[in-house]
C-alpha positions, 0 to 999 in steps of 0.5 A: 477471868483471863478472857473476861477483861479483854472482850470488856475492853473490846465491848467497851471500845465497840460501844464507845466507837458506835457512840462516836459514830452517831455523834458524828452522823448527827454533827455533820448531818447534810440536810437534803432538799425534799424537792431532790427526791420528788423531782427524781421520782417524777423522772423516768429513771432512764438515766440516759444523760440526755439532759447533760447529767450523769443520771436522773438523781443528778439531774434533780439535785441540778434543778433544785441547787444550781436552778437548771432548767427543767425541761431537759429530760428527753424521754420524760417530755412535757409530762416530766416536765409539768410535774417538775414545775409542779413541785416546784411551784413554777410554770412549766417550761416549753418542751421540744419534742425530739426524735433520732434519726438514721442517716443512711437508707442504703438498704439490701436493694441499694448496696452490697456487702463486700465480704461476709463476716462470720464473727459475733453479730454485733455493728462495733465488732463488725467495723473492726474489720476494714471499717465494716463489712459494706461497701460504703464504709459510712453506711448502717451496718444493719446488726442492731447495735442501737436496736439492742439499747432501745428501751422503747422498742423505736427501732427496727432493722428494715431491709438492712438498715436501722429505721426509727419510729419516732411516735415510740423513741424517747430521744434519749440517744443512747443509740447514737452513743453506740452507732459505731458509724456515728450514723444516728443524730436527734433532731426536733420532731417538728422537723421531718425532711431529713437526708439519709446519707452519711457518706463523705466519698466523692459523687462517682465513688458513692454512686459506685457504692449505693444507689441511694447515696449522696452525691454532692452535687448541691442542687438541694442547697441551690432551691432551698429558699431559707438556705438551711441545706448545705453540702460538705465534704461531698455530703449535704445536712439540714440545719434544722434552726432554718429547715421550714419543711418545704419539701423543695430539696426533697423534690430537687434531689437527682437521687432521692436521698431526702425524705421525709420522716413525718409520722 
């Protein structure tokens, strides 16, 4: 009798909190949209930020409650796209095909290193040490960072340096997030003529440097007949609005530092 009354009252109060707990839970039950869920499955689960959102699932509940537009997923693409559209019942929106690109092509033939690092083999712990272990200091480390983070297995170090296929990247960006050289962009597919250079050294010290650097010297952006190249801080860059492909700053380049990517 003496431990009868006290586990009652404790049974009771389990019983009434658990009560109190379904009430609640029905009270202030938060209907949830059934479209949040399908369009969250019909994502890739990549949860990469690509589109601006934490993650697919936030992605989702944007597209259904603040009516953001659904052709955002980079890694889904049109298909991600097309069955969004489908759940929703609306027509589906226009998809730019994307892909990264690493500006830099300073392979083994092109530069040297400049000292030898013997820690772990990772291009973030490398560039703690004098800025990295090249001789230029805006190059690709080549110990594959971003290589490590591909889910689709587009990139390769080749002779040094991270090259992307773009007939397998997703466009997520996640290797962009880890270059520690902030050598990897993503550009429209479409758009293949790229400078694969990222040094802000002046002419004579990137010369010095790499065989396949960057000079400055603007000739690029004197034939440009749509002025979509320009030089910066000794470096030139393609705004890709106005790039048409011509080709004519890639026949122009003294130093071959424009290719094109086209695949």
């Amino acid at each position: 009798m003496t431990y009868l009354i006290p586990a009652l009252i404790v049974g009771g109060c389990g019983v009434l909190a658990g009560v109190l707990l379904t009430v609640a839970a029905k009270v202030f039950q938060v209907e949830v949209d059934e479209r949040i869920e399908k369009i969250s499955s019909a994502l890739p689960q990549a949860n990469c930020g690509a589109c601006g959102f934490a993650g697919c699932a936030d992605y989702a509940a944007a597209i259904v409650e603040k009516g953001v537009p659904t052709n955002l997923c980079r890694p889904g693409g049109a298909d991600a796209a097309g069955k969004i559209a489908e759940i929703l019942g609306t027509a589906a929106a226009d998809v730019v095909p994307m892909t990264a690109v690493v500006h830099c092509n300073g392979d083994c033939e092109a530069t040297q290193r400049s000292f030898v690092f013997t820690g772990v083999k990772s291009c973030k712990a490398v560039k703690r040490f004098y800025s990295g272990d090249g001789m230029c200091k805006y190059g690709c480390i080549g110990l594959g960072d971003c290589m490590a983070v591909c889910e689709h297995d587009a990139i390769k170090i080749v002779n040094g340096v991270a090259k992307v296929d773009p007939a397998l990247c997703g466009a997520c960006g996640q290797c962009a997030k880890v270059c520690p050289n902030n050598l990897i962009t993503v550009k429209p597919l479409a758009k293949h003529i790229d400078v694969l250079c990222s040094s802000a050294d002046n002419g004579k010290v990137t010369k010095l440097n790499c065989k396949n650097g960057c000079i400055g010297c603007r000739i690029c952006e004197k034939k440009c007949p749509n002025e979509a190249i320009i030089v910066n801080d000794f470096h030139a860059s393609i705004n890709y609005d106005k790039c048409t492909n011509c080709g004519a700053c890639m026949a122009a380049c003294p130093m071959k530092v424009i290719h094109s990517c086209e695949k």
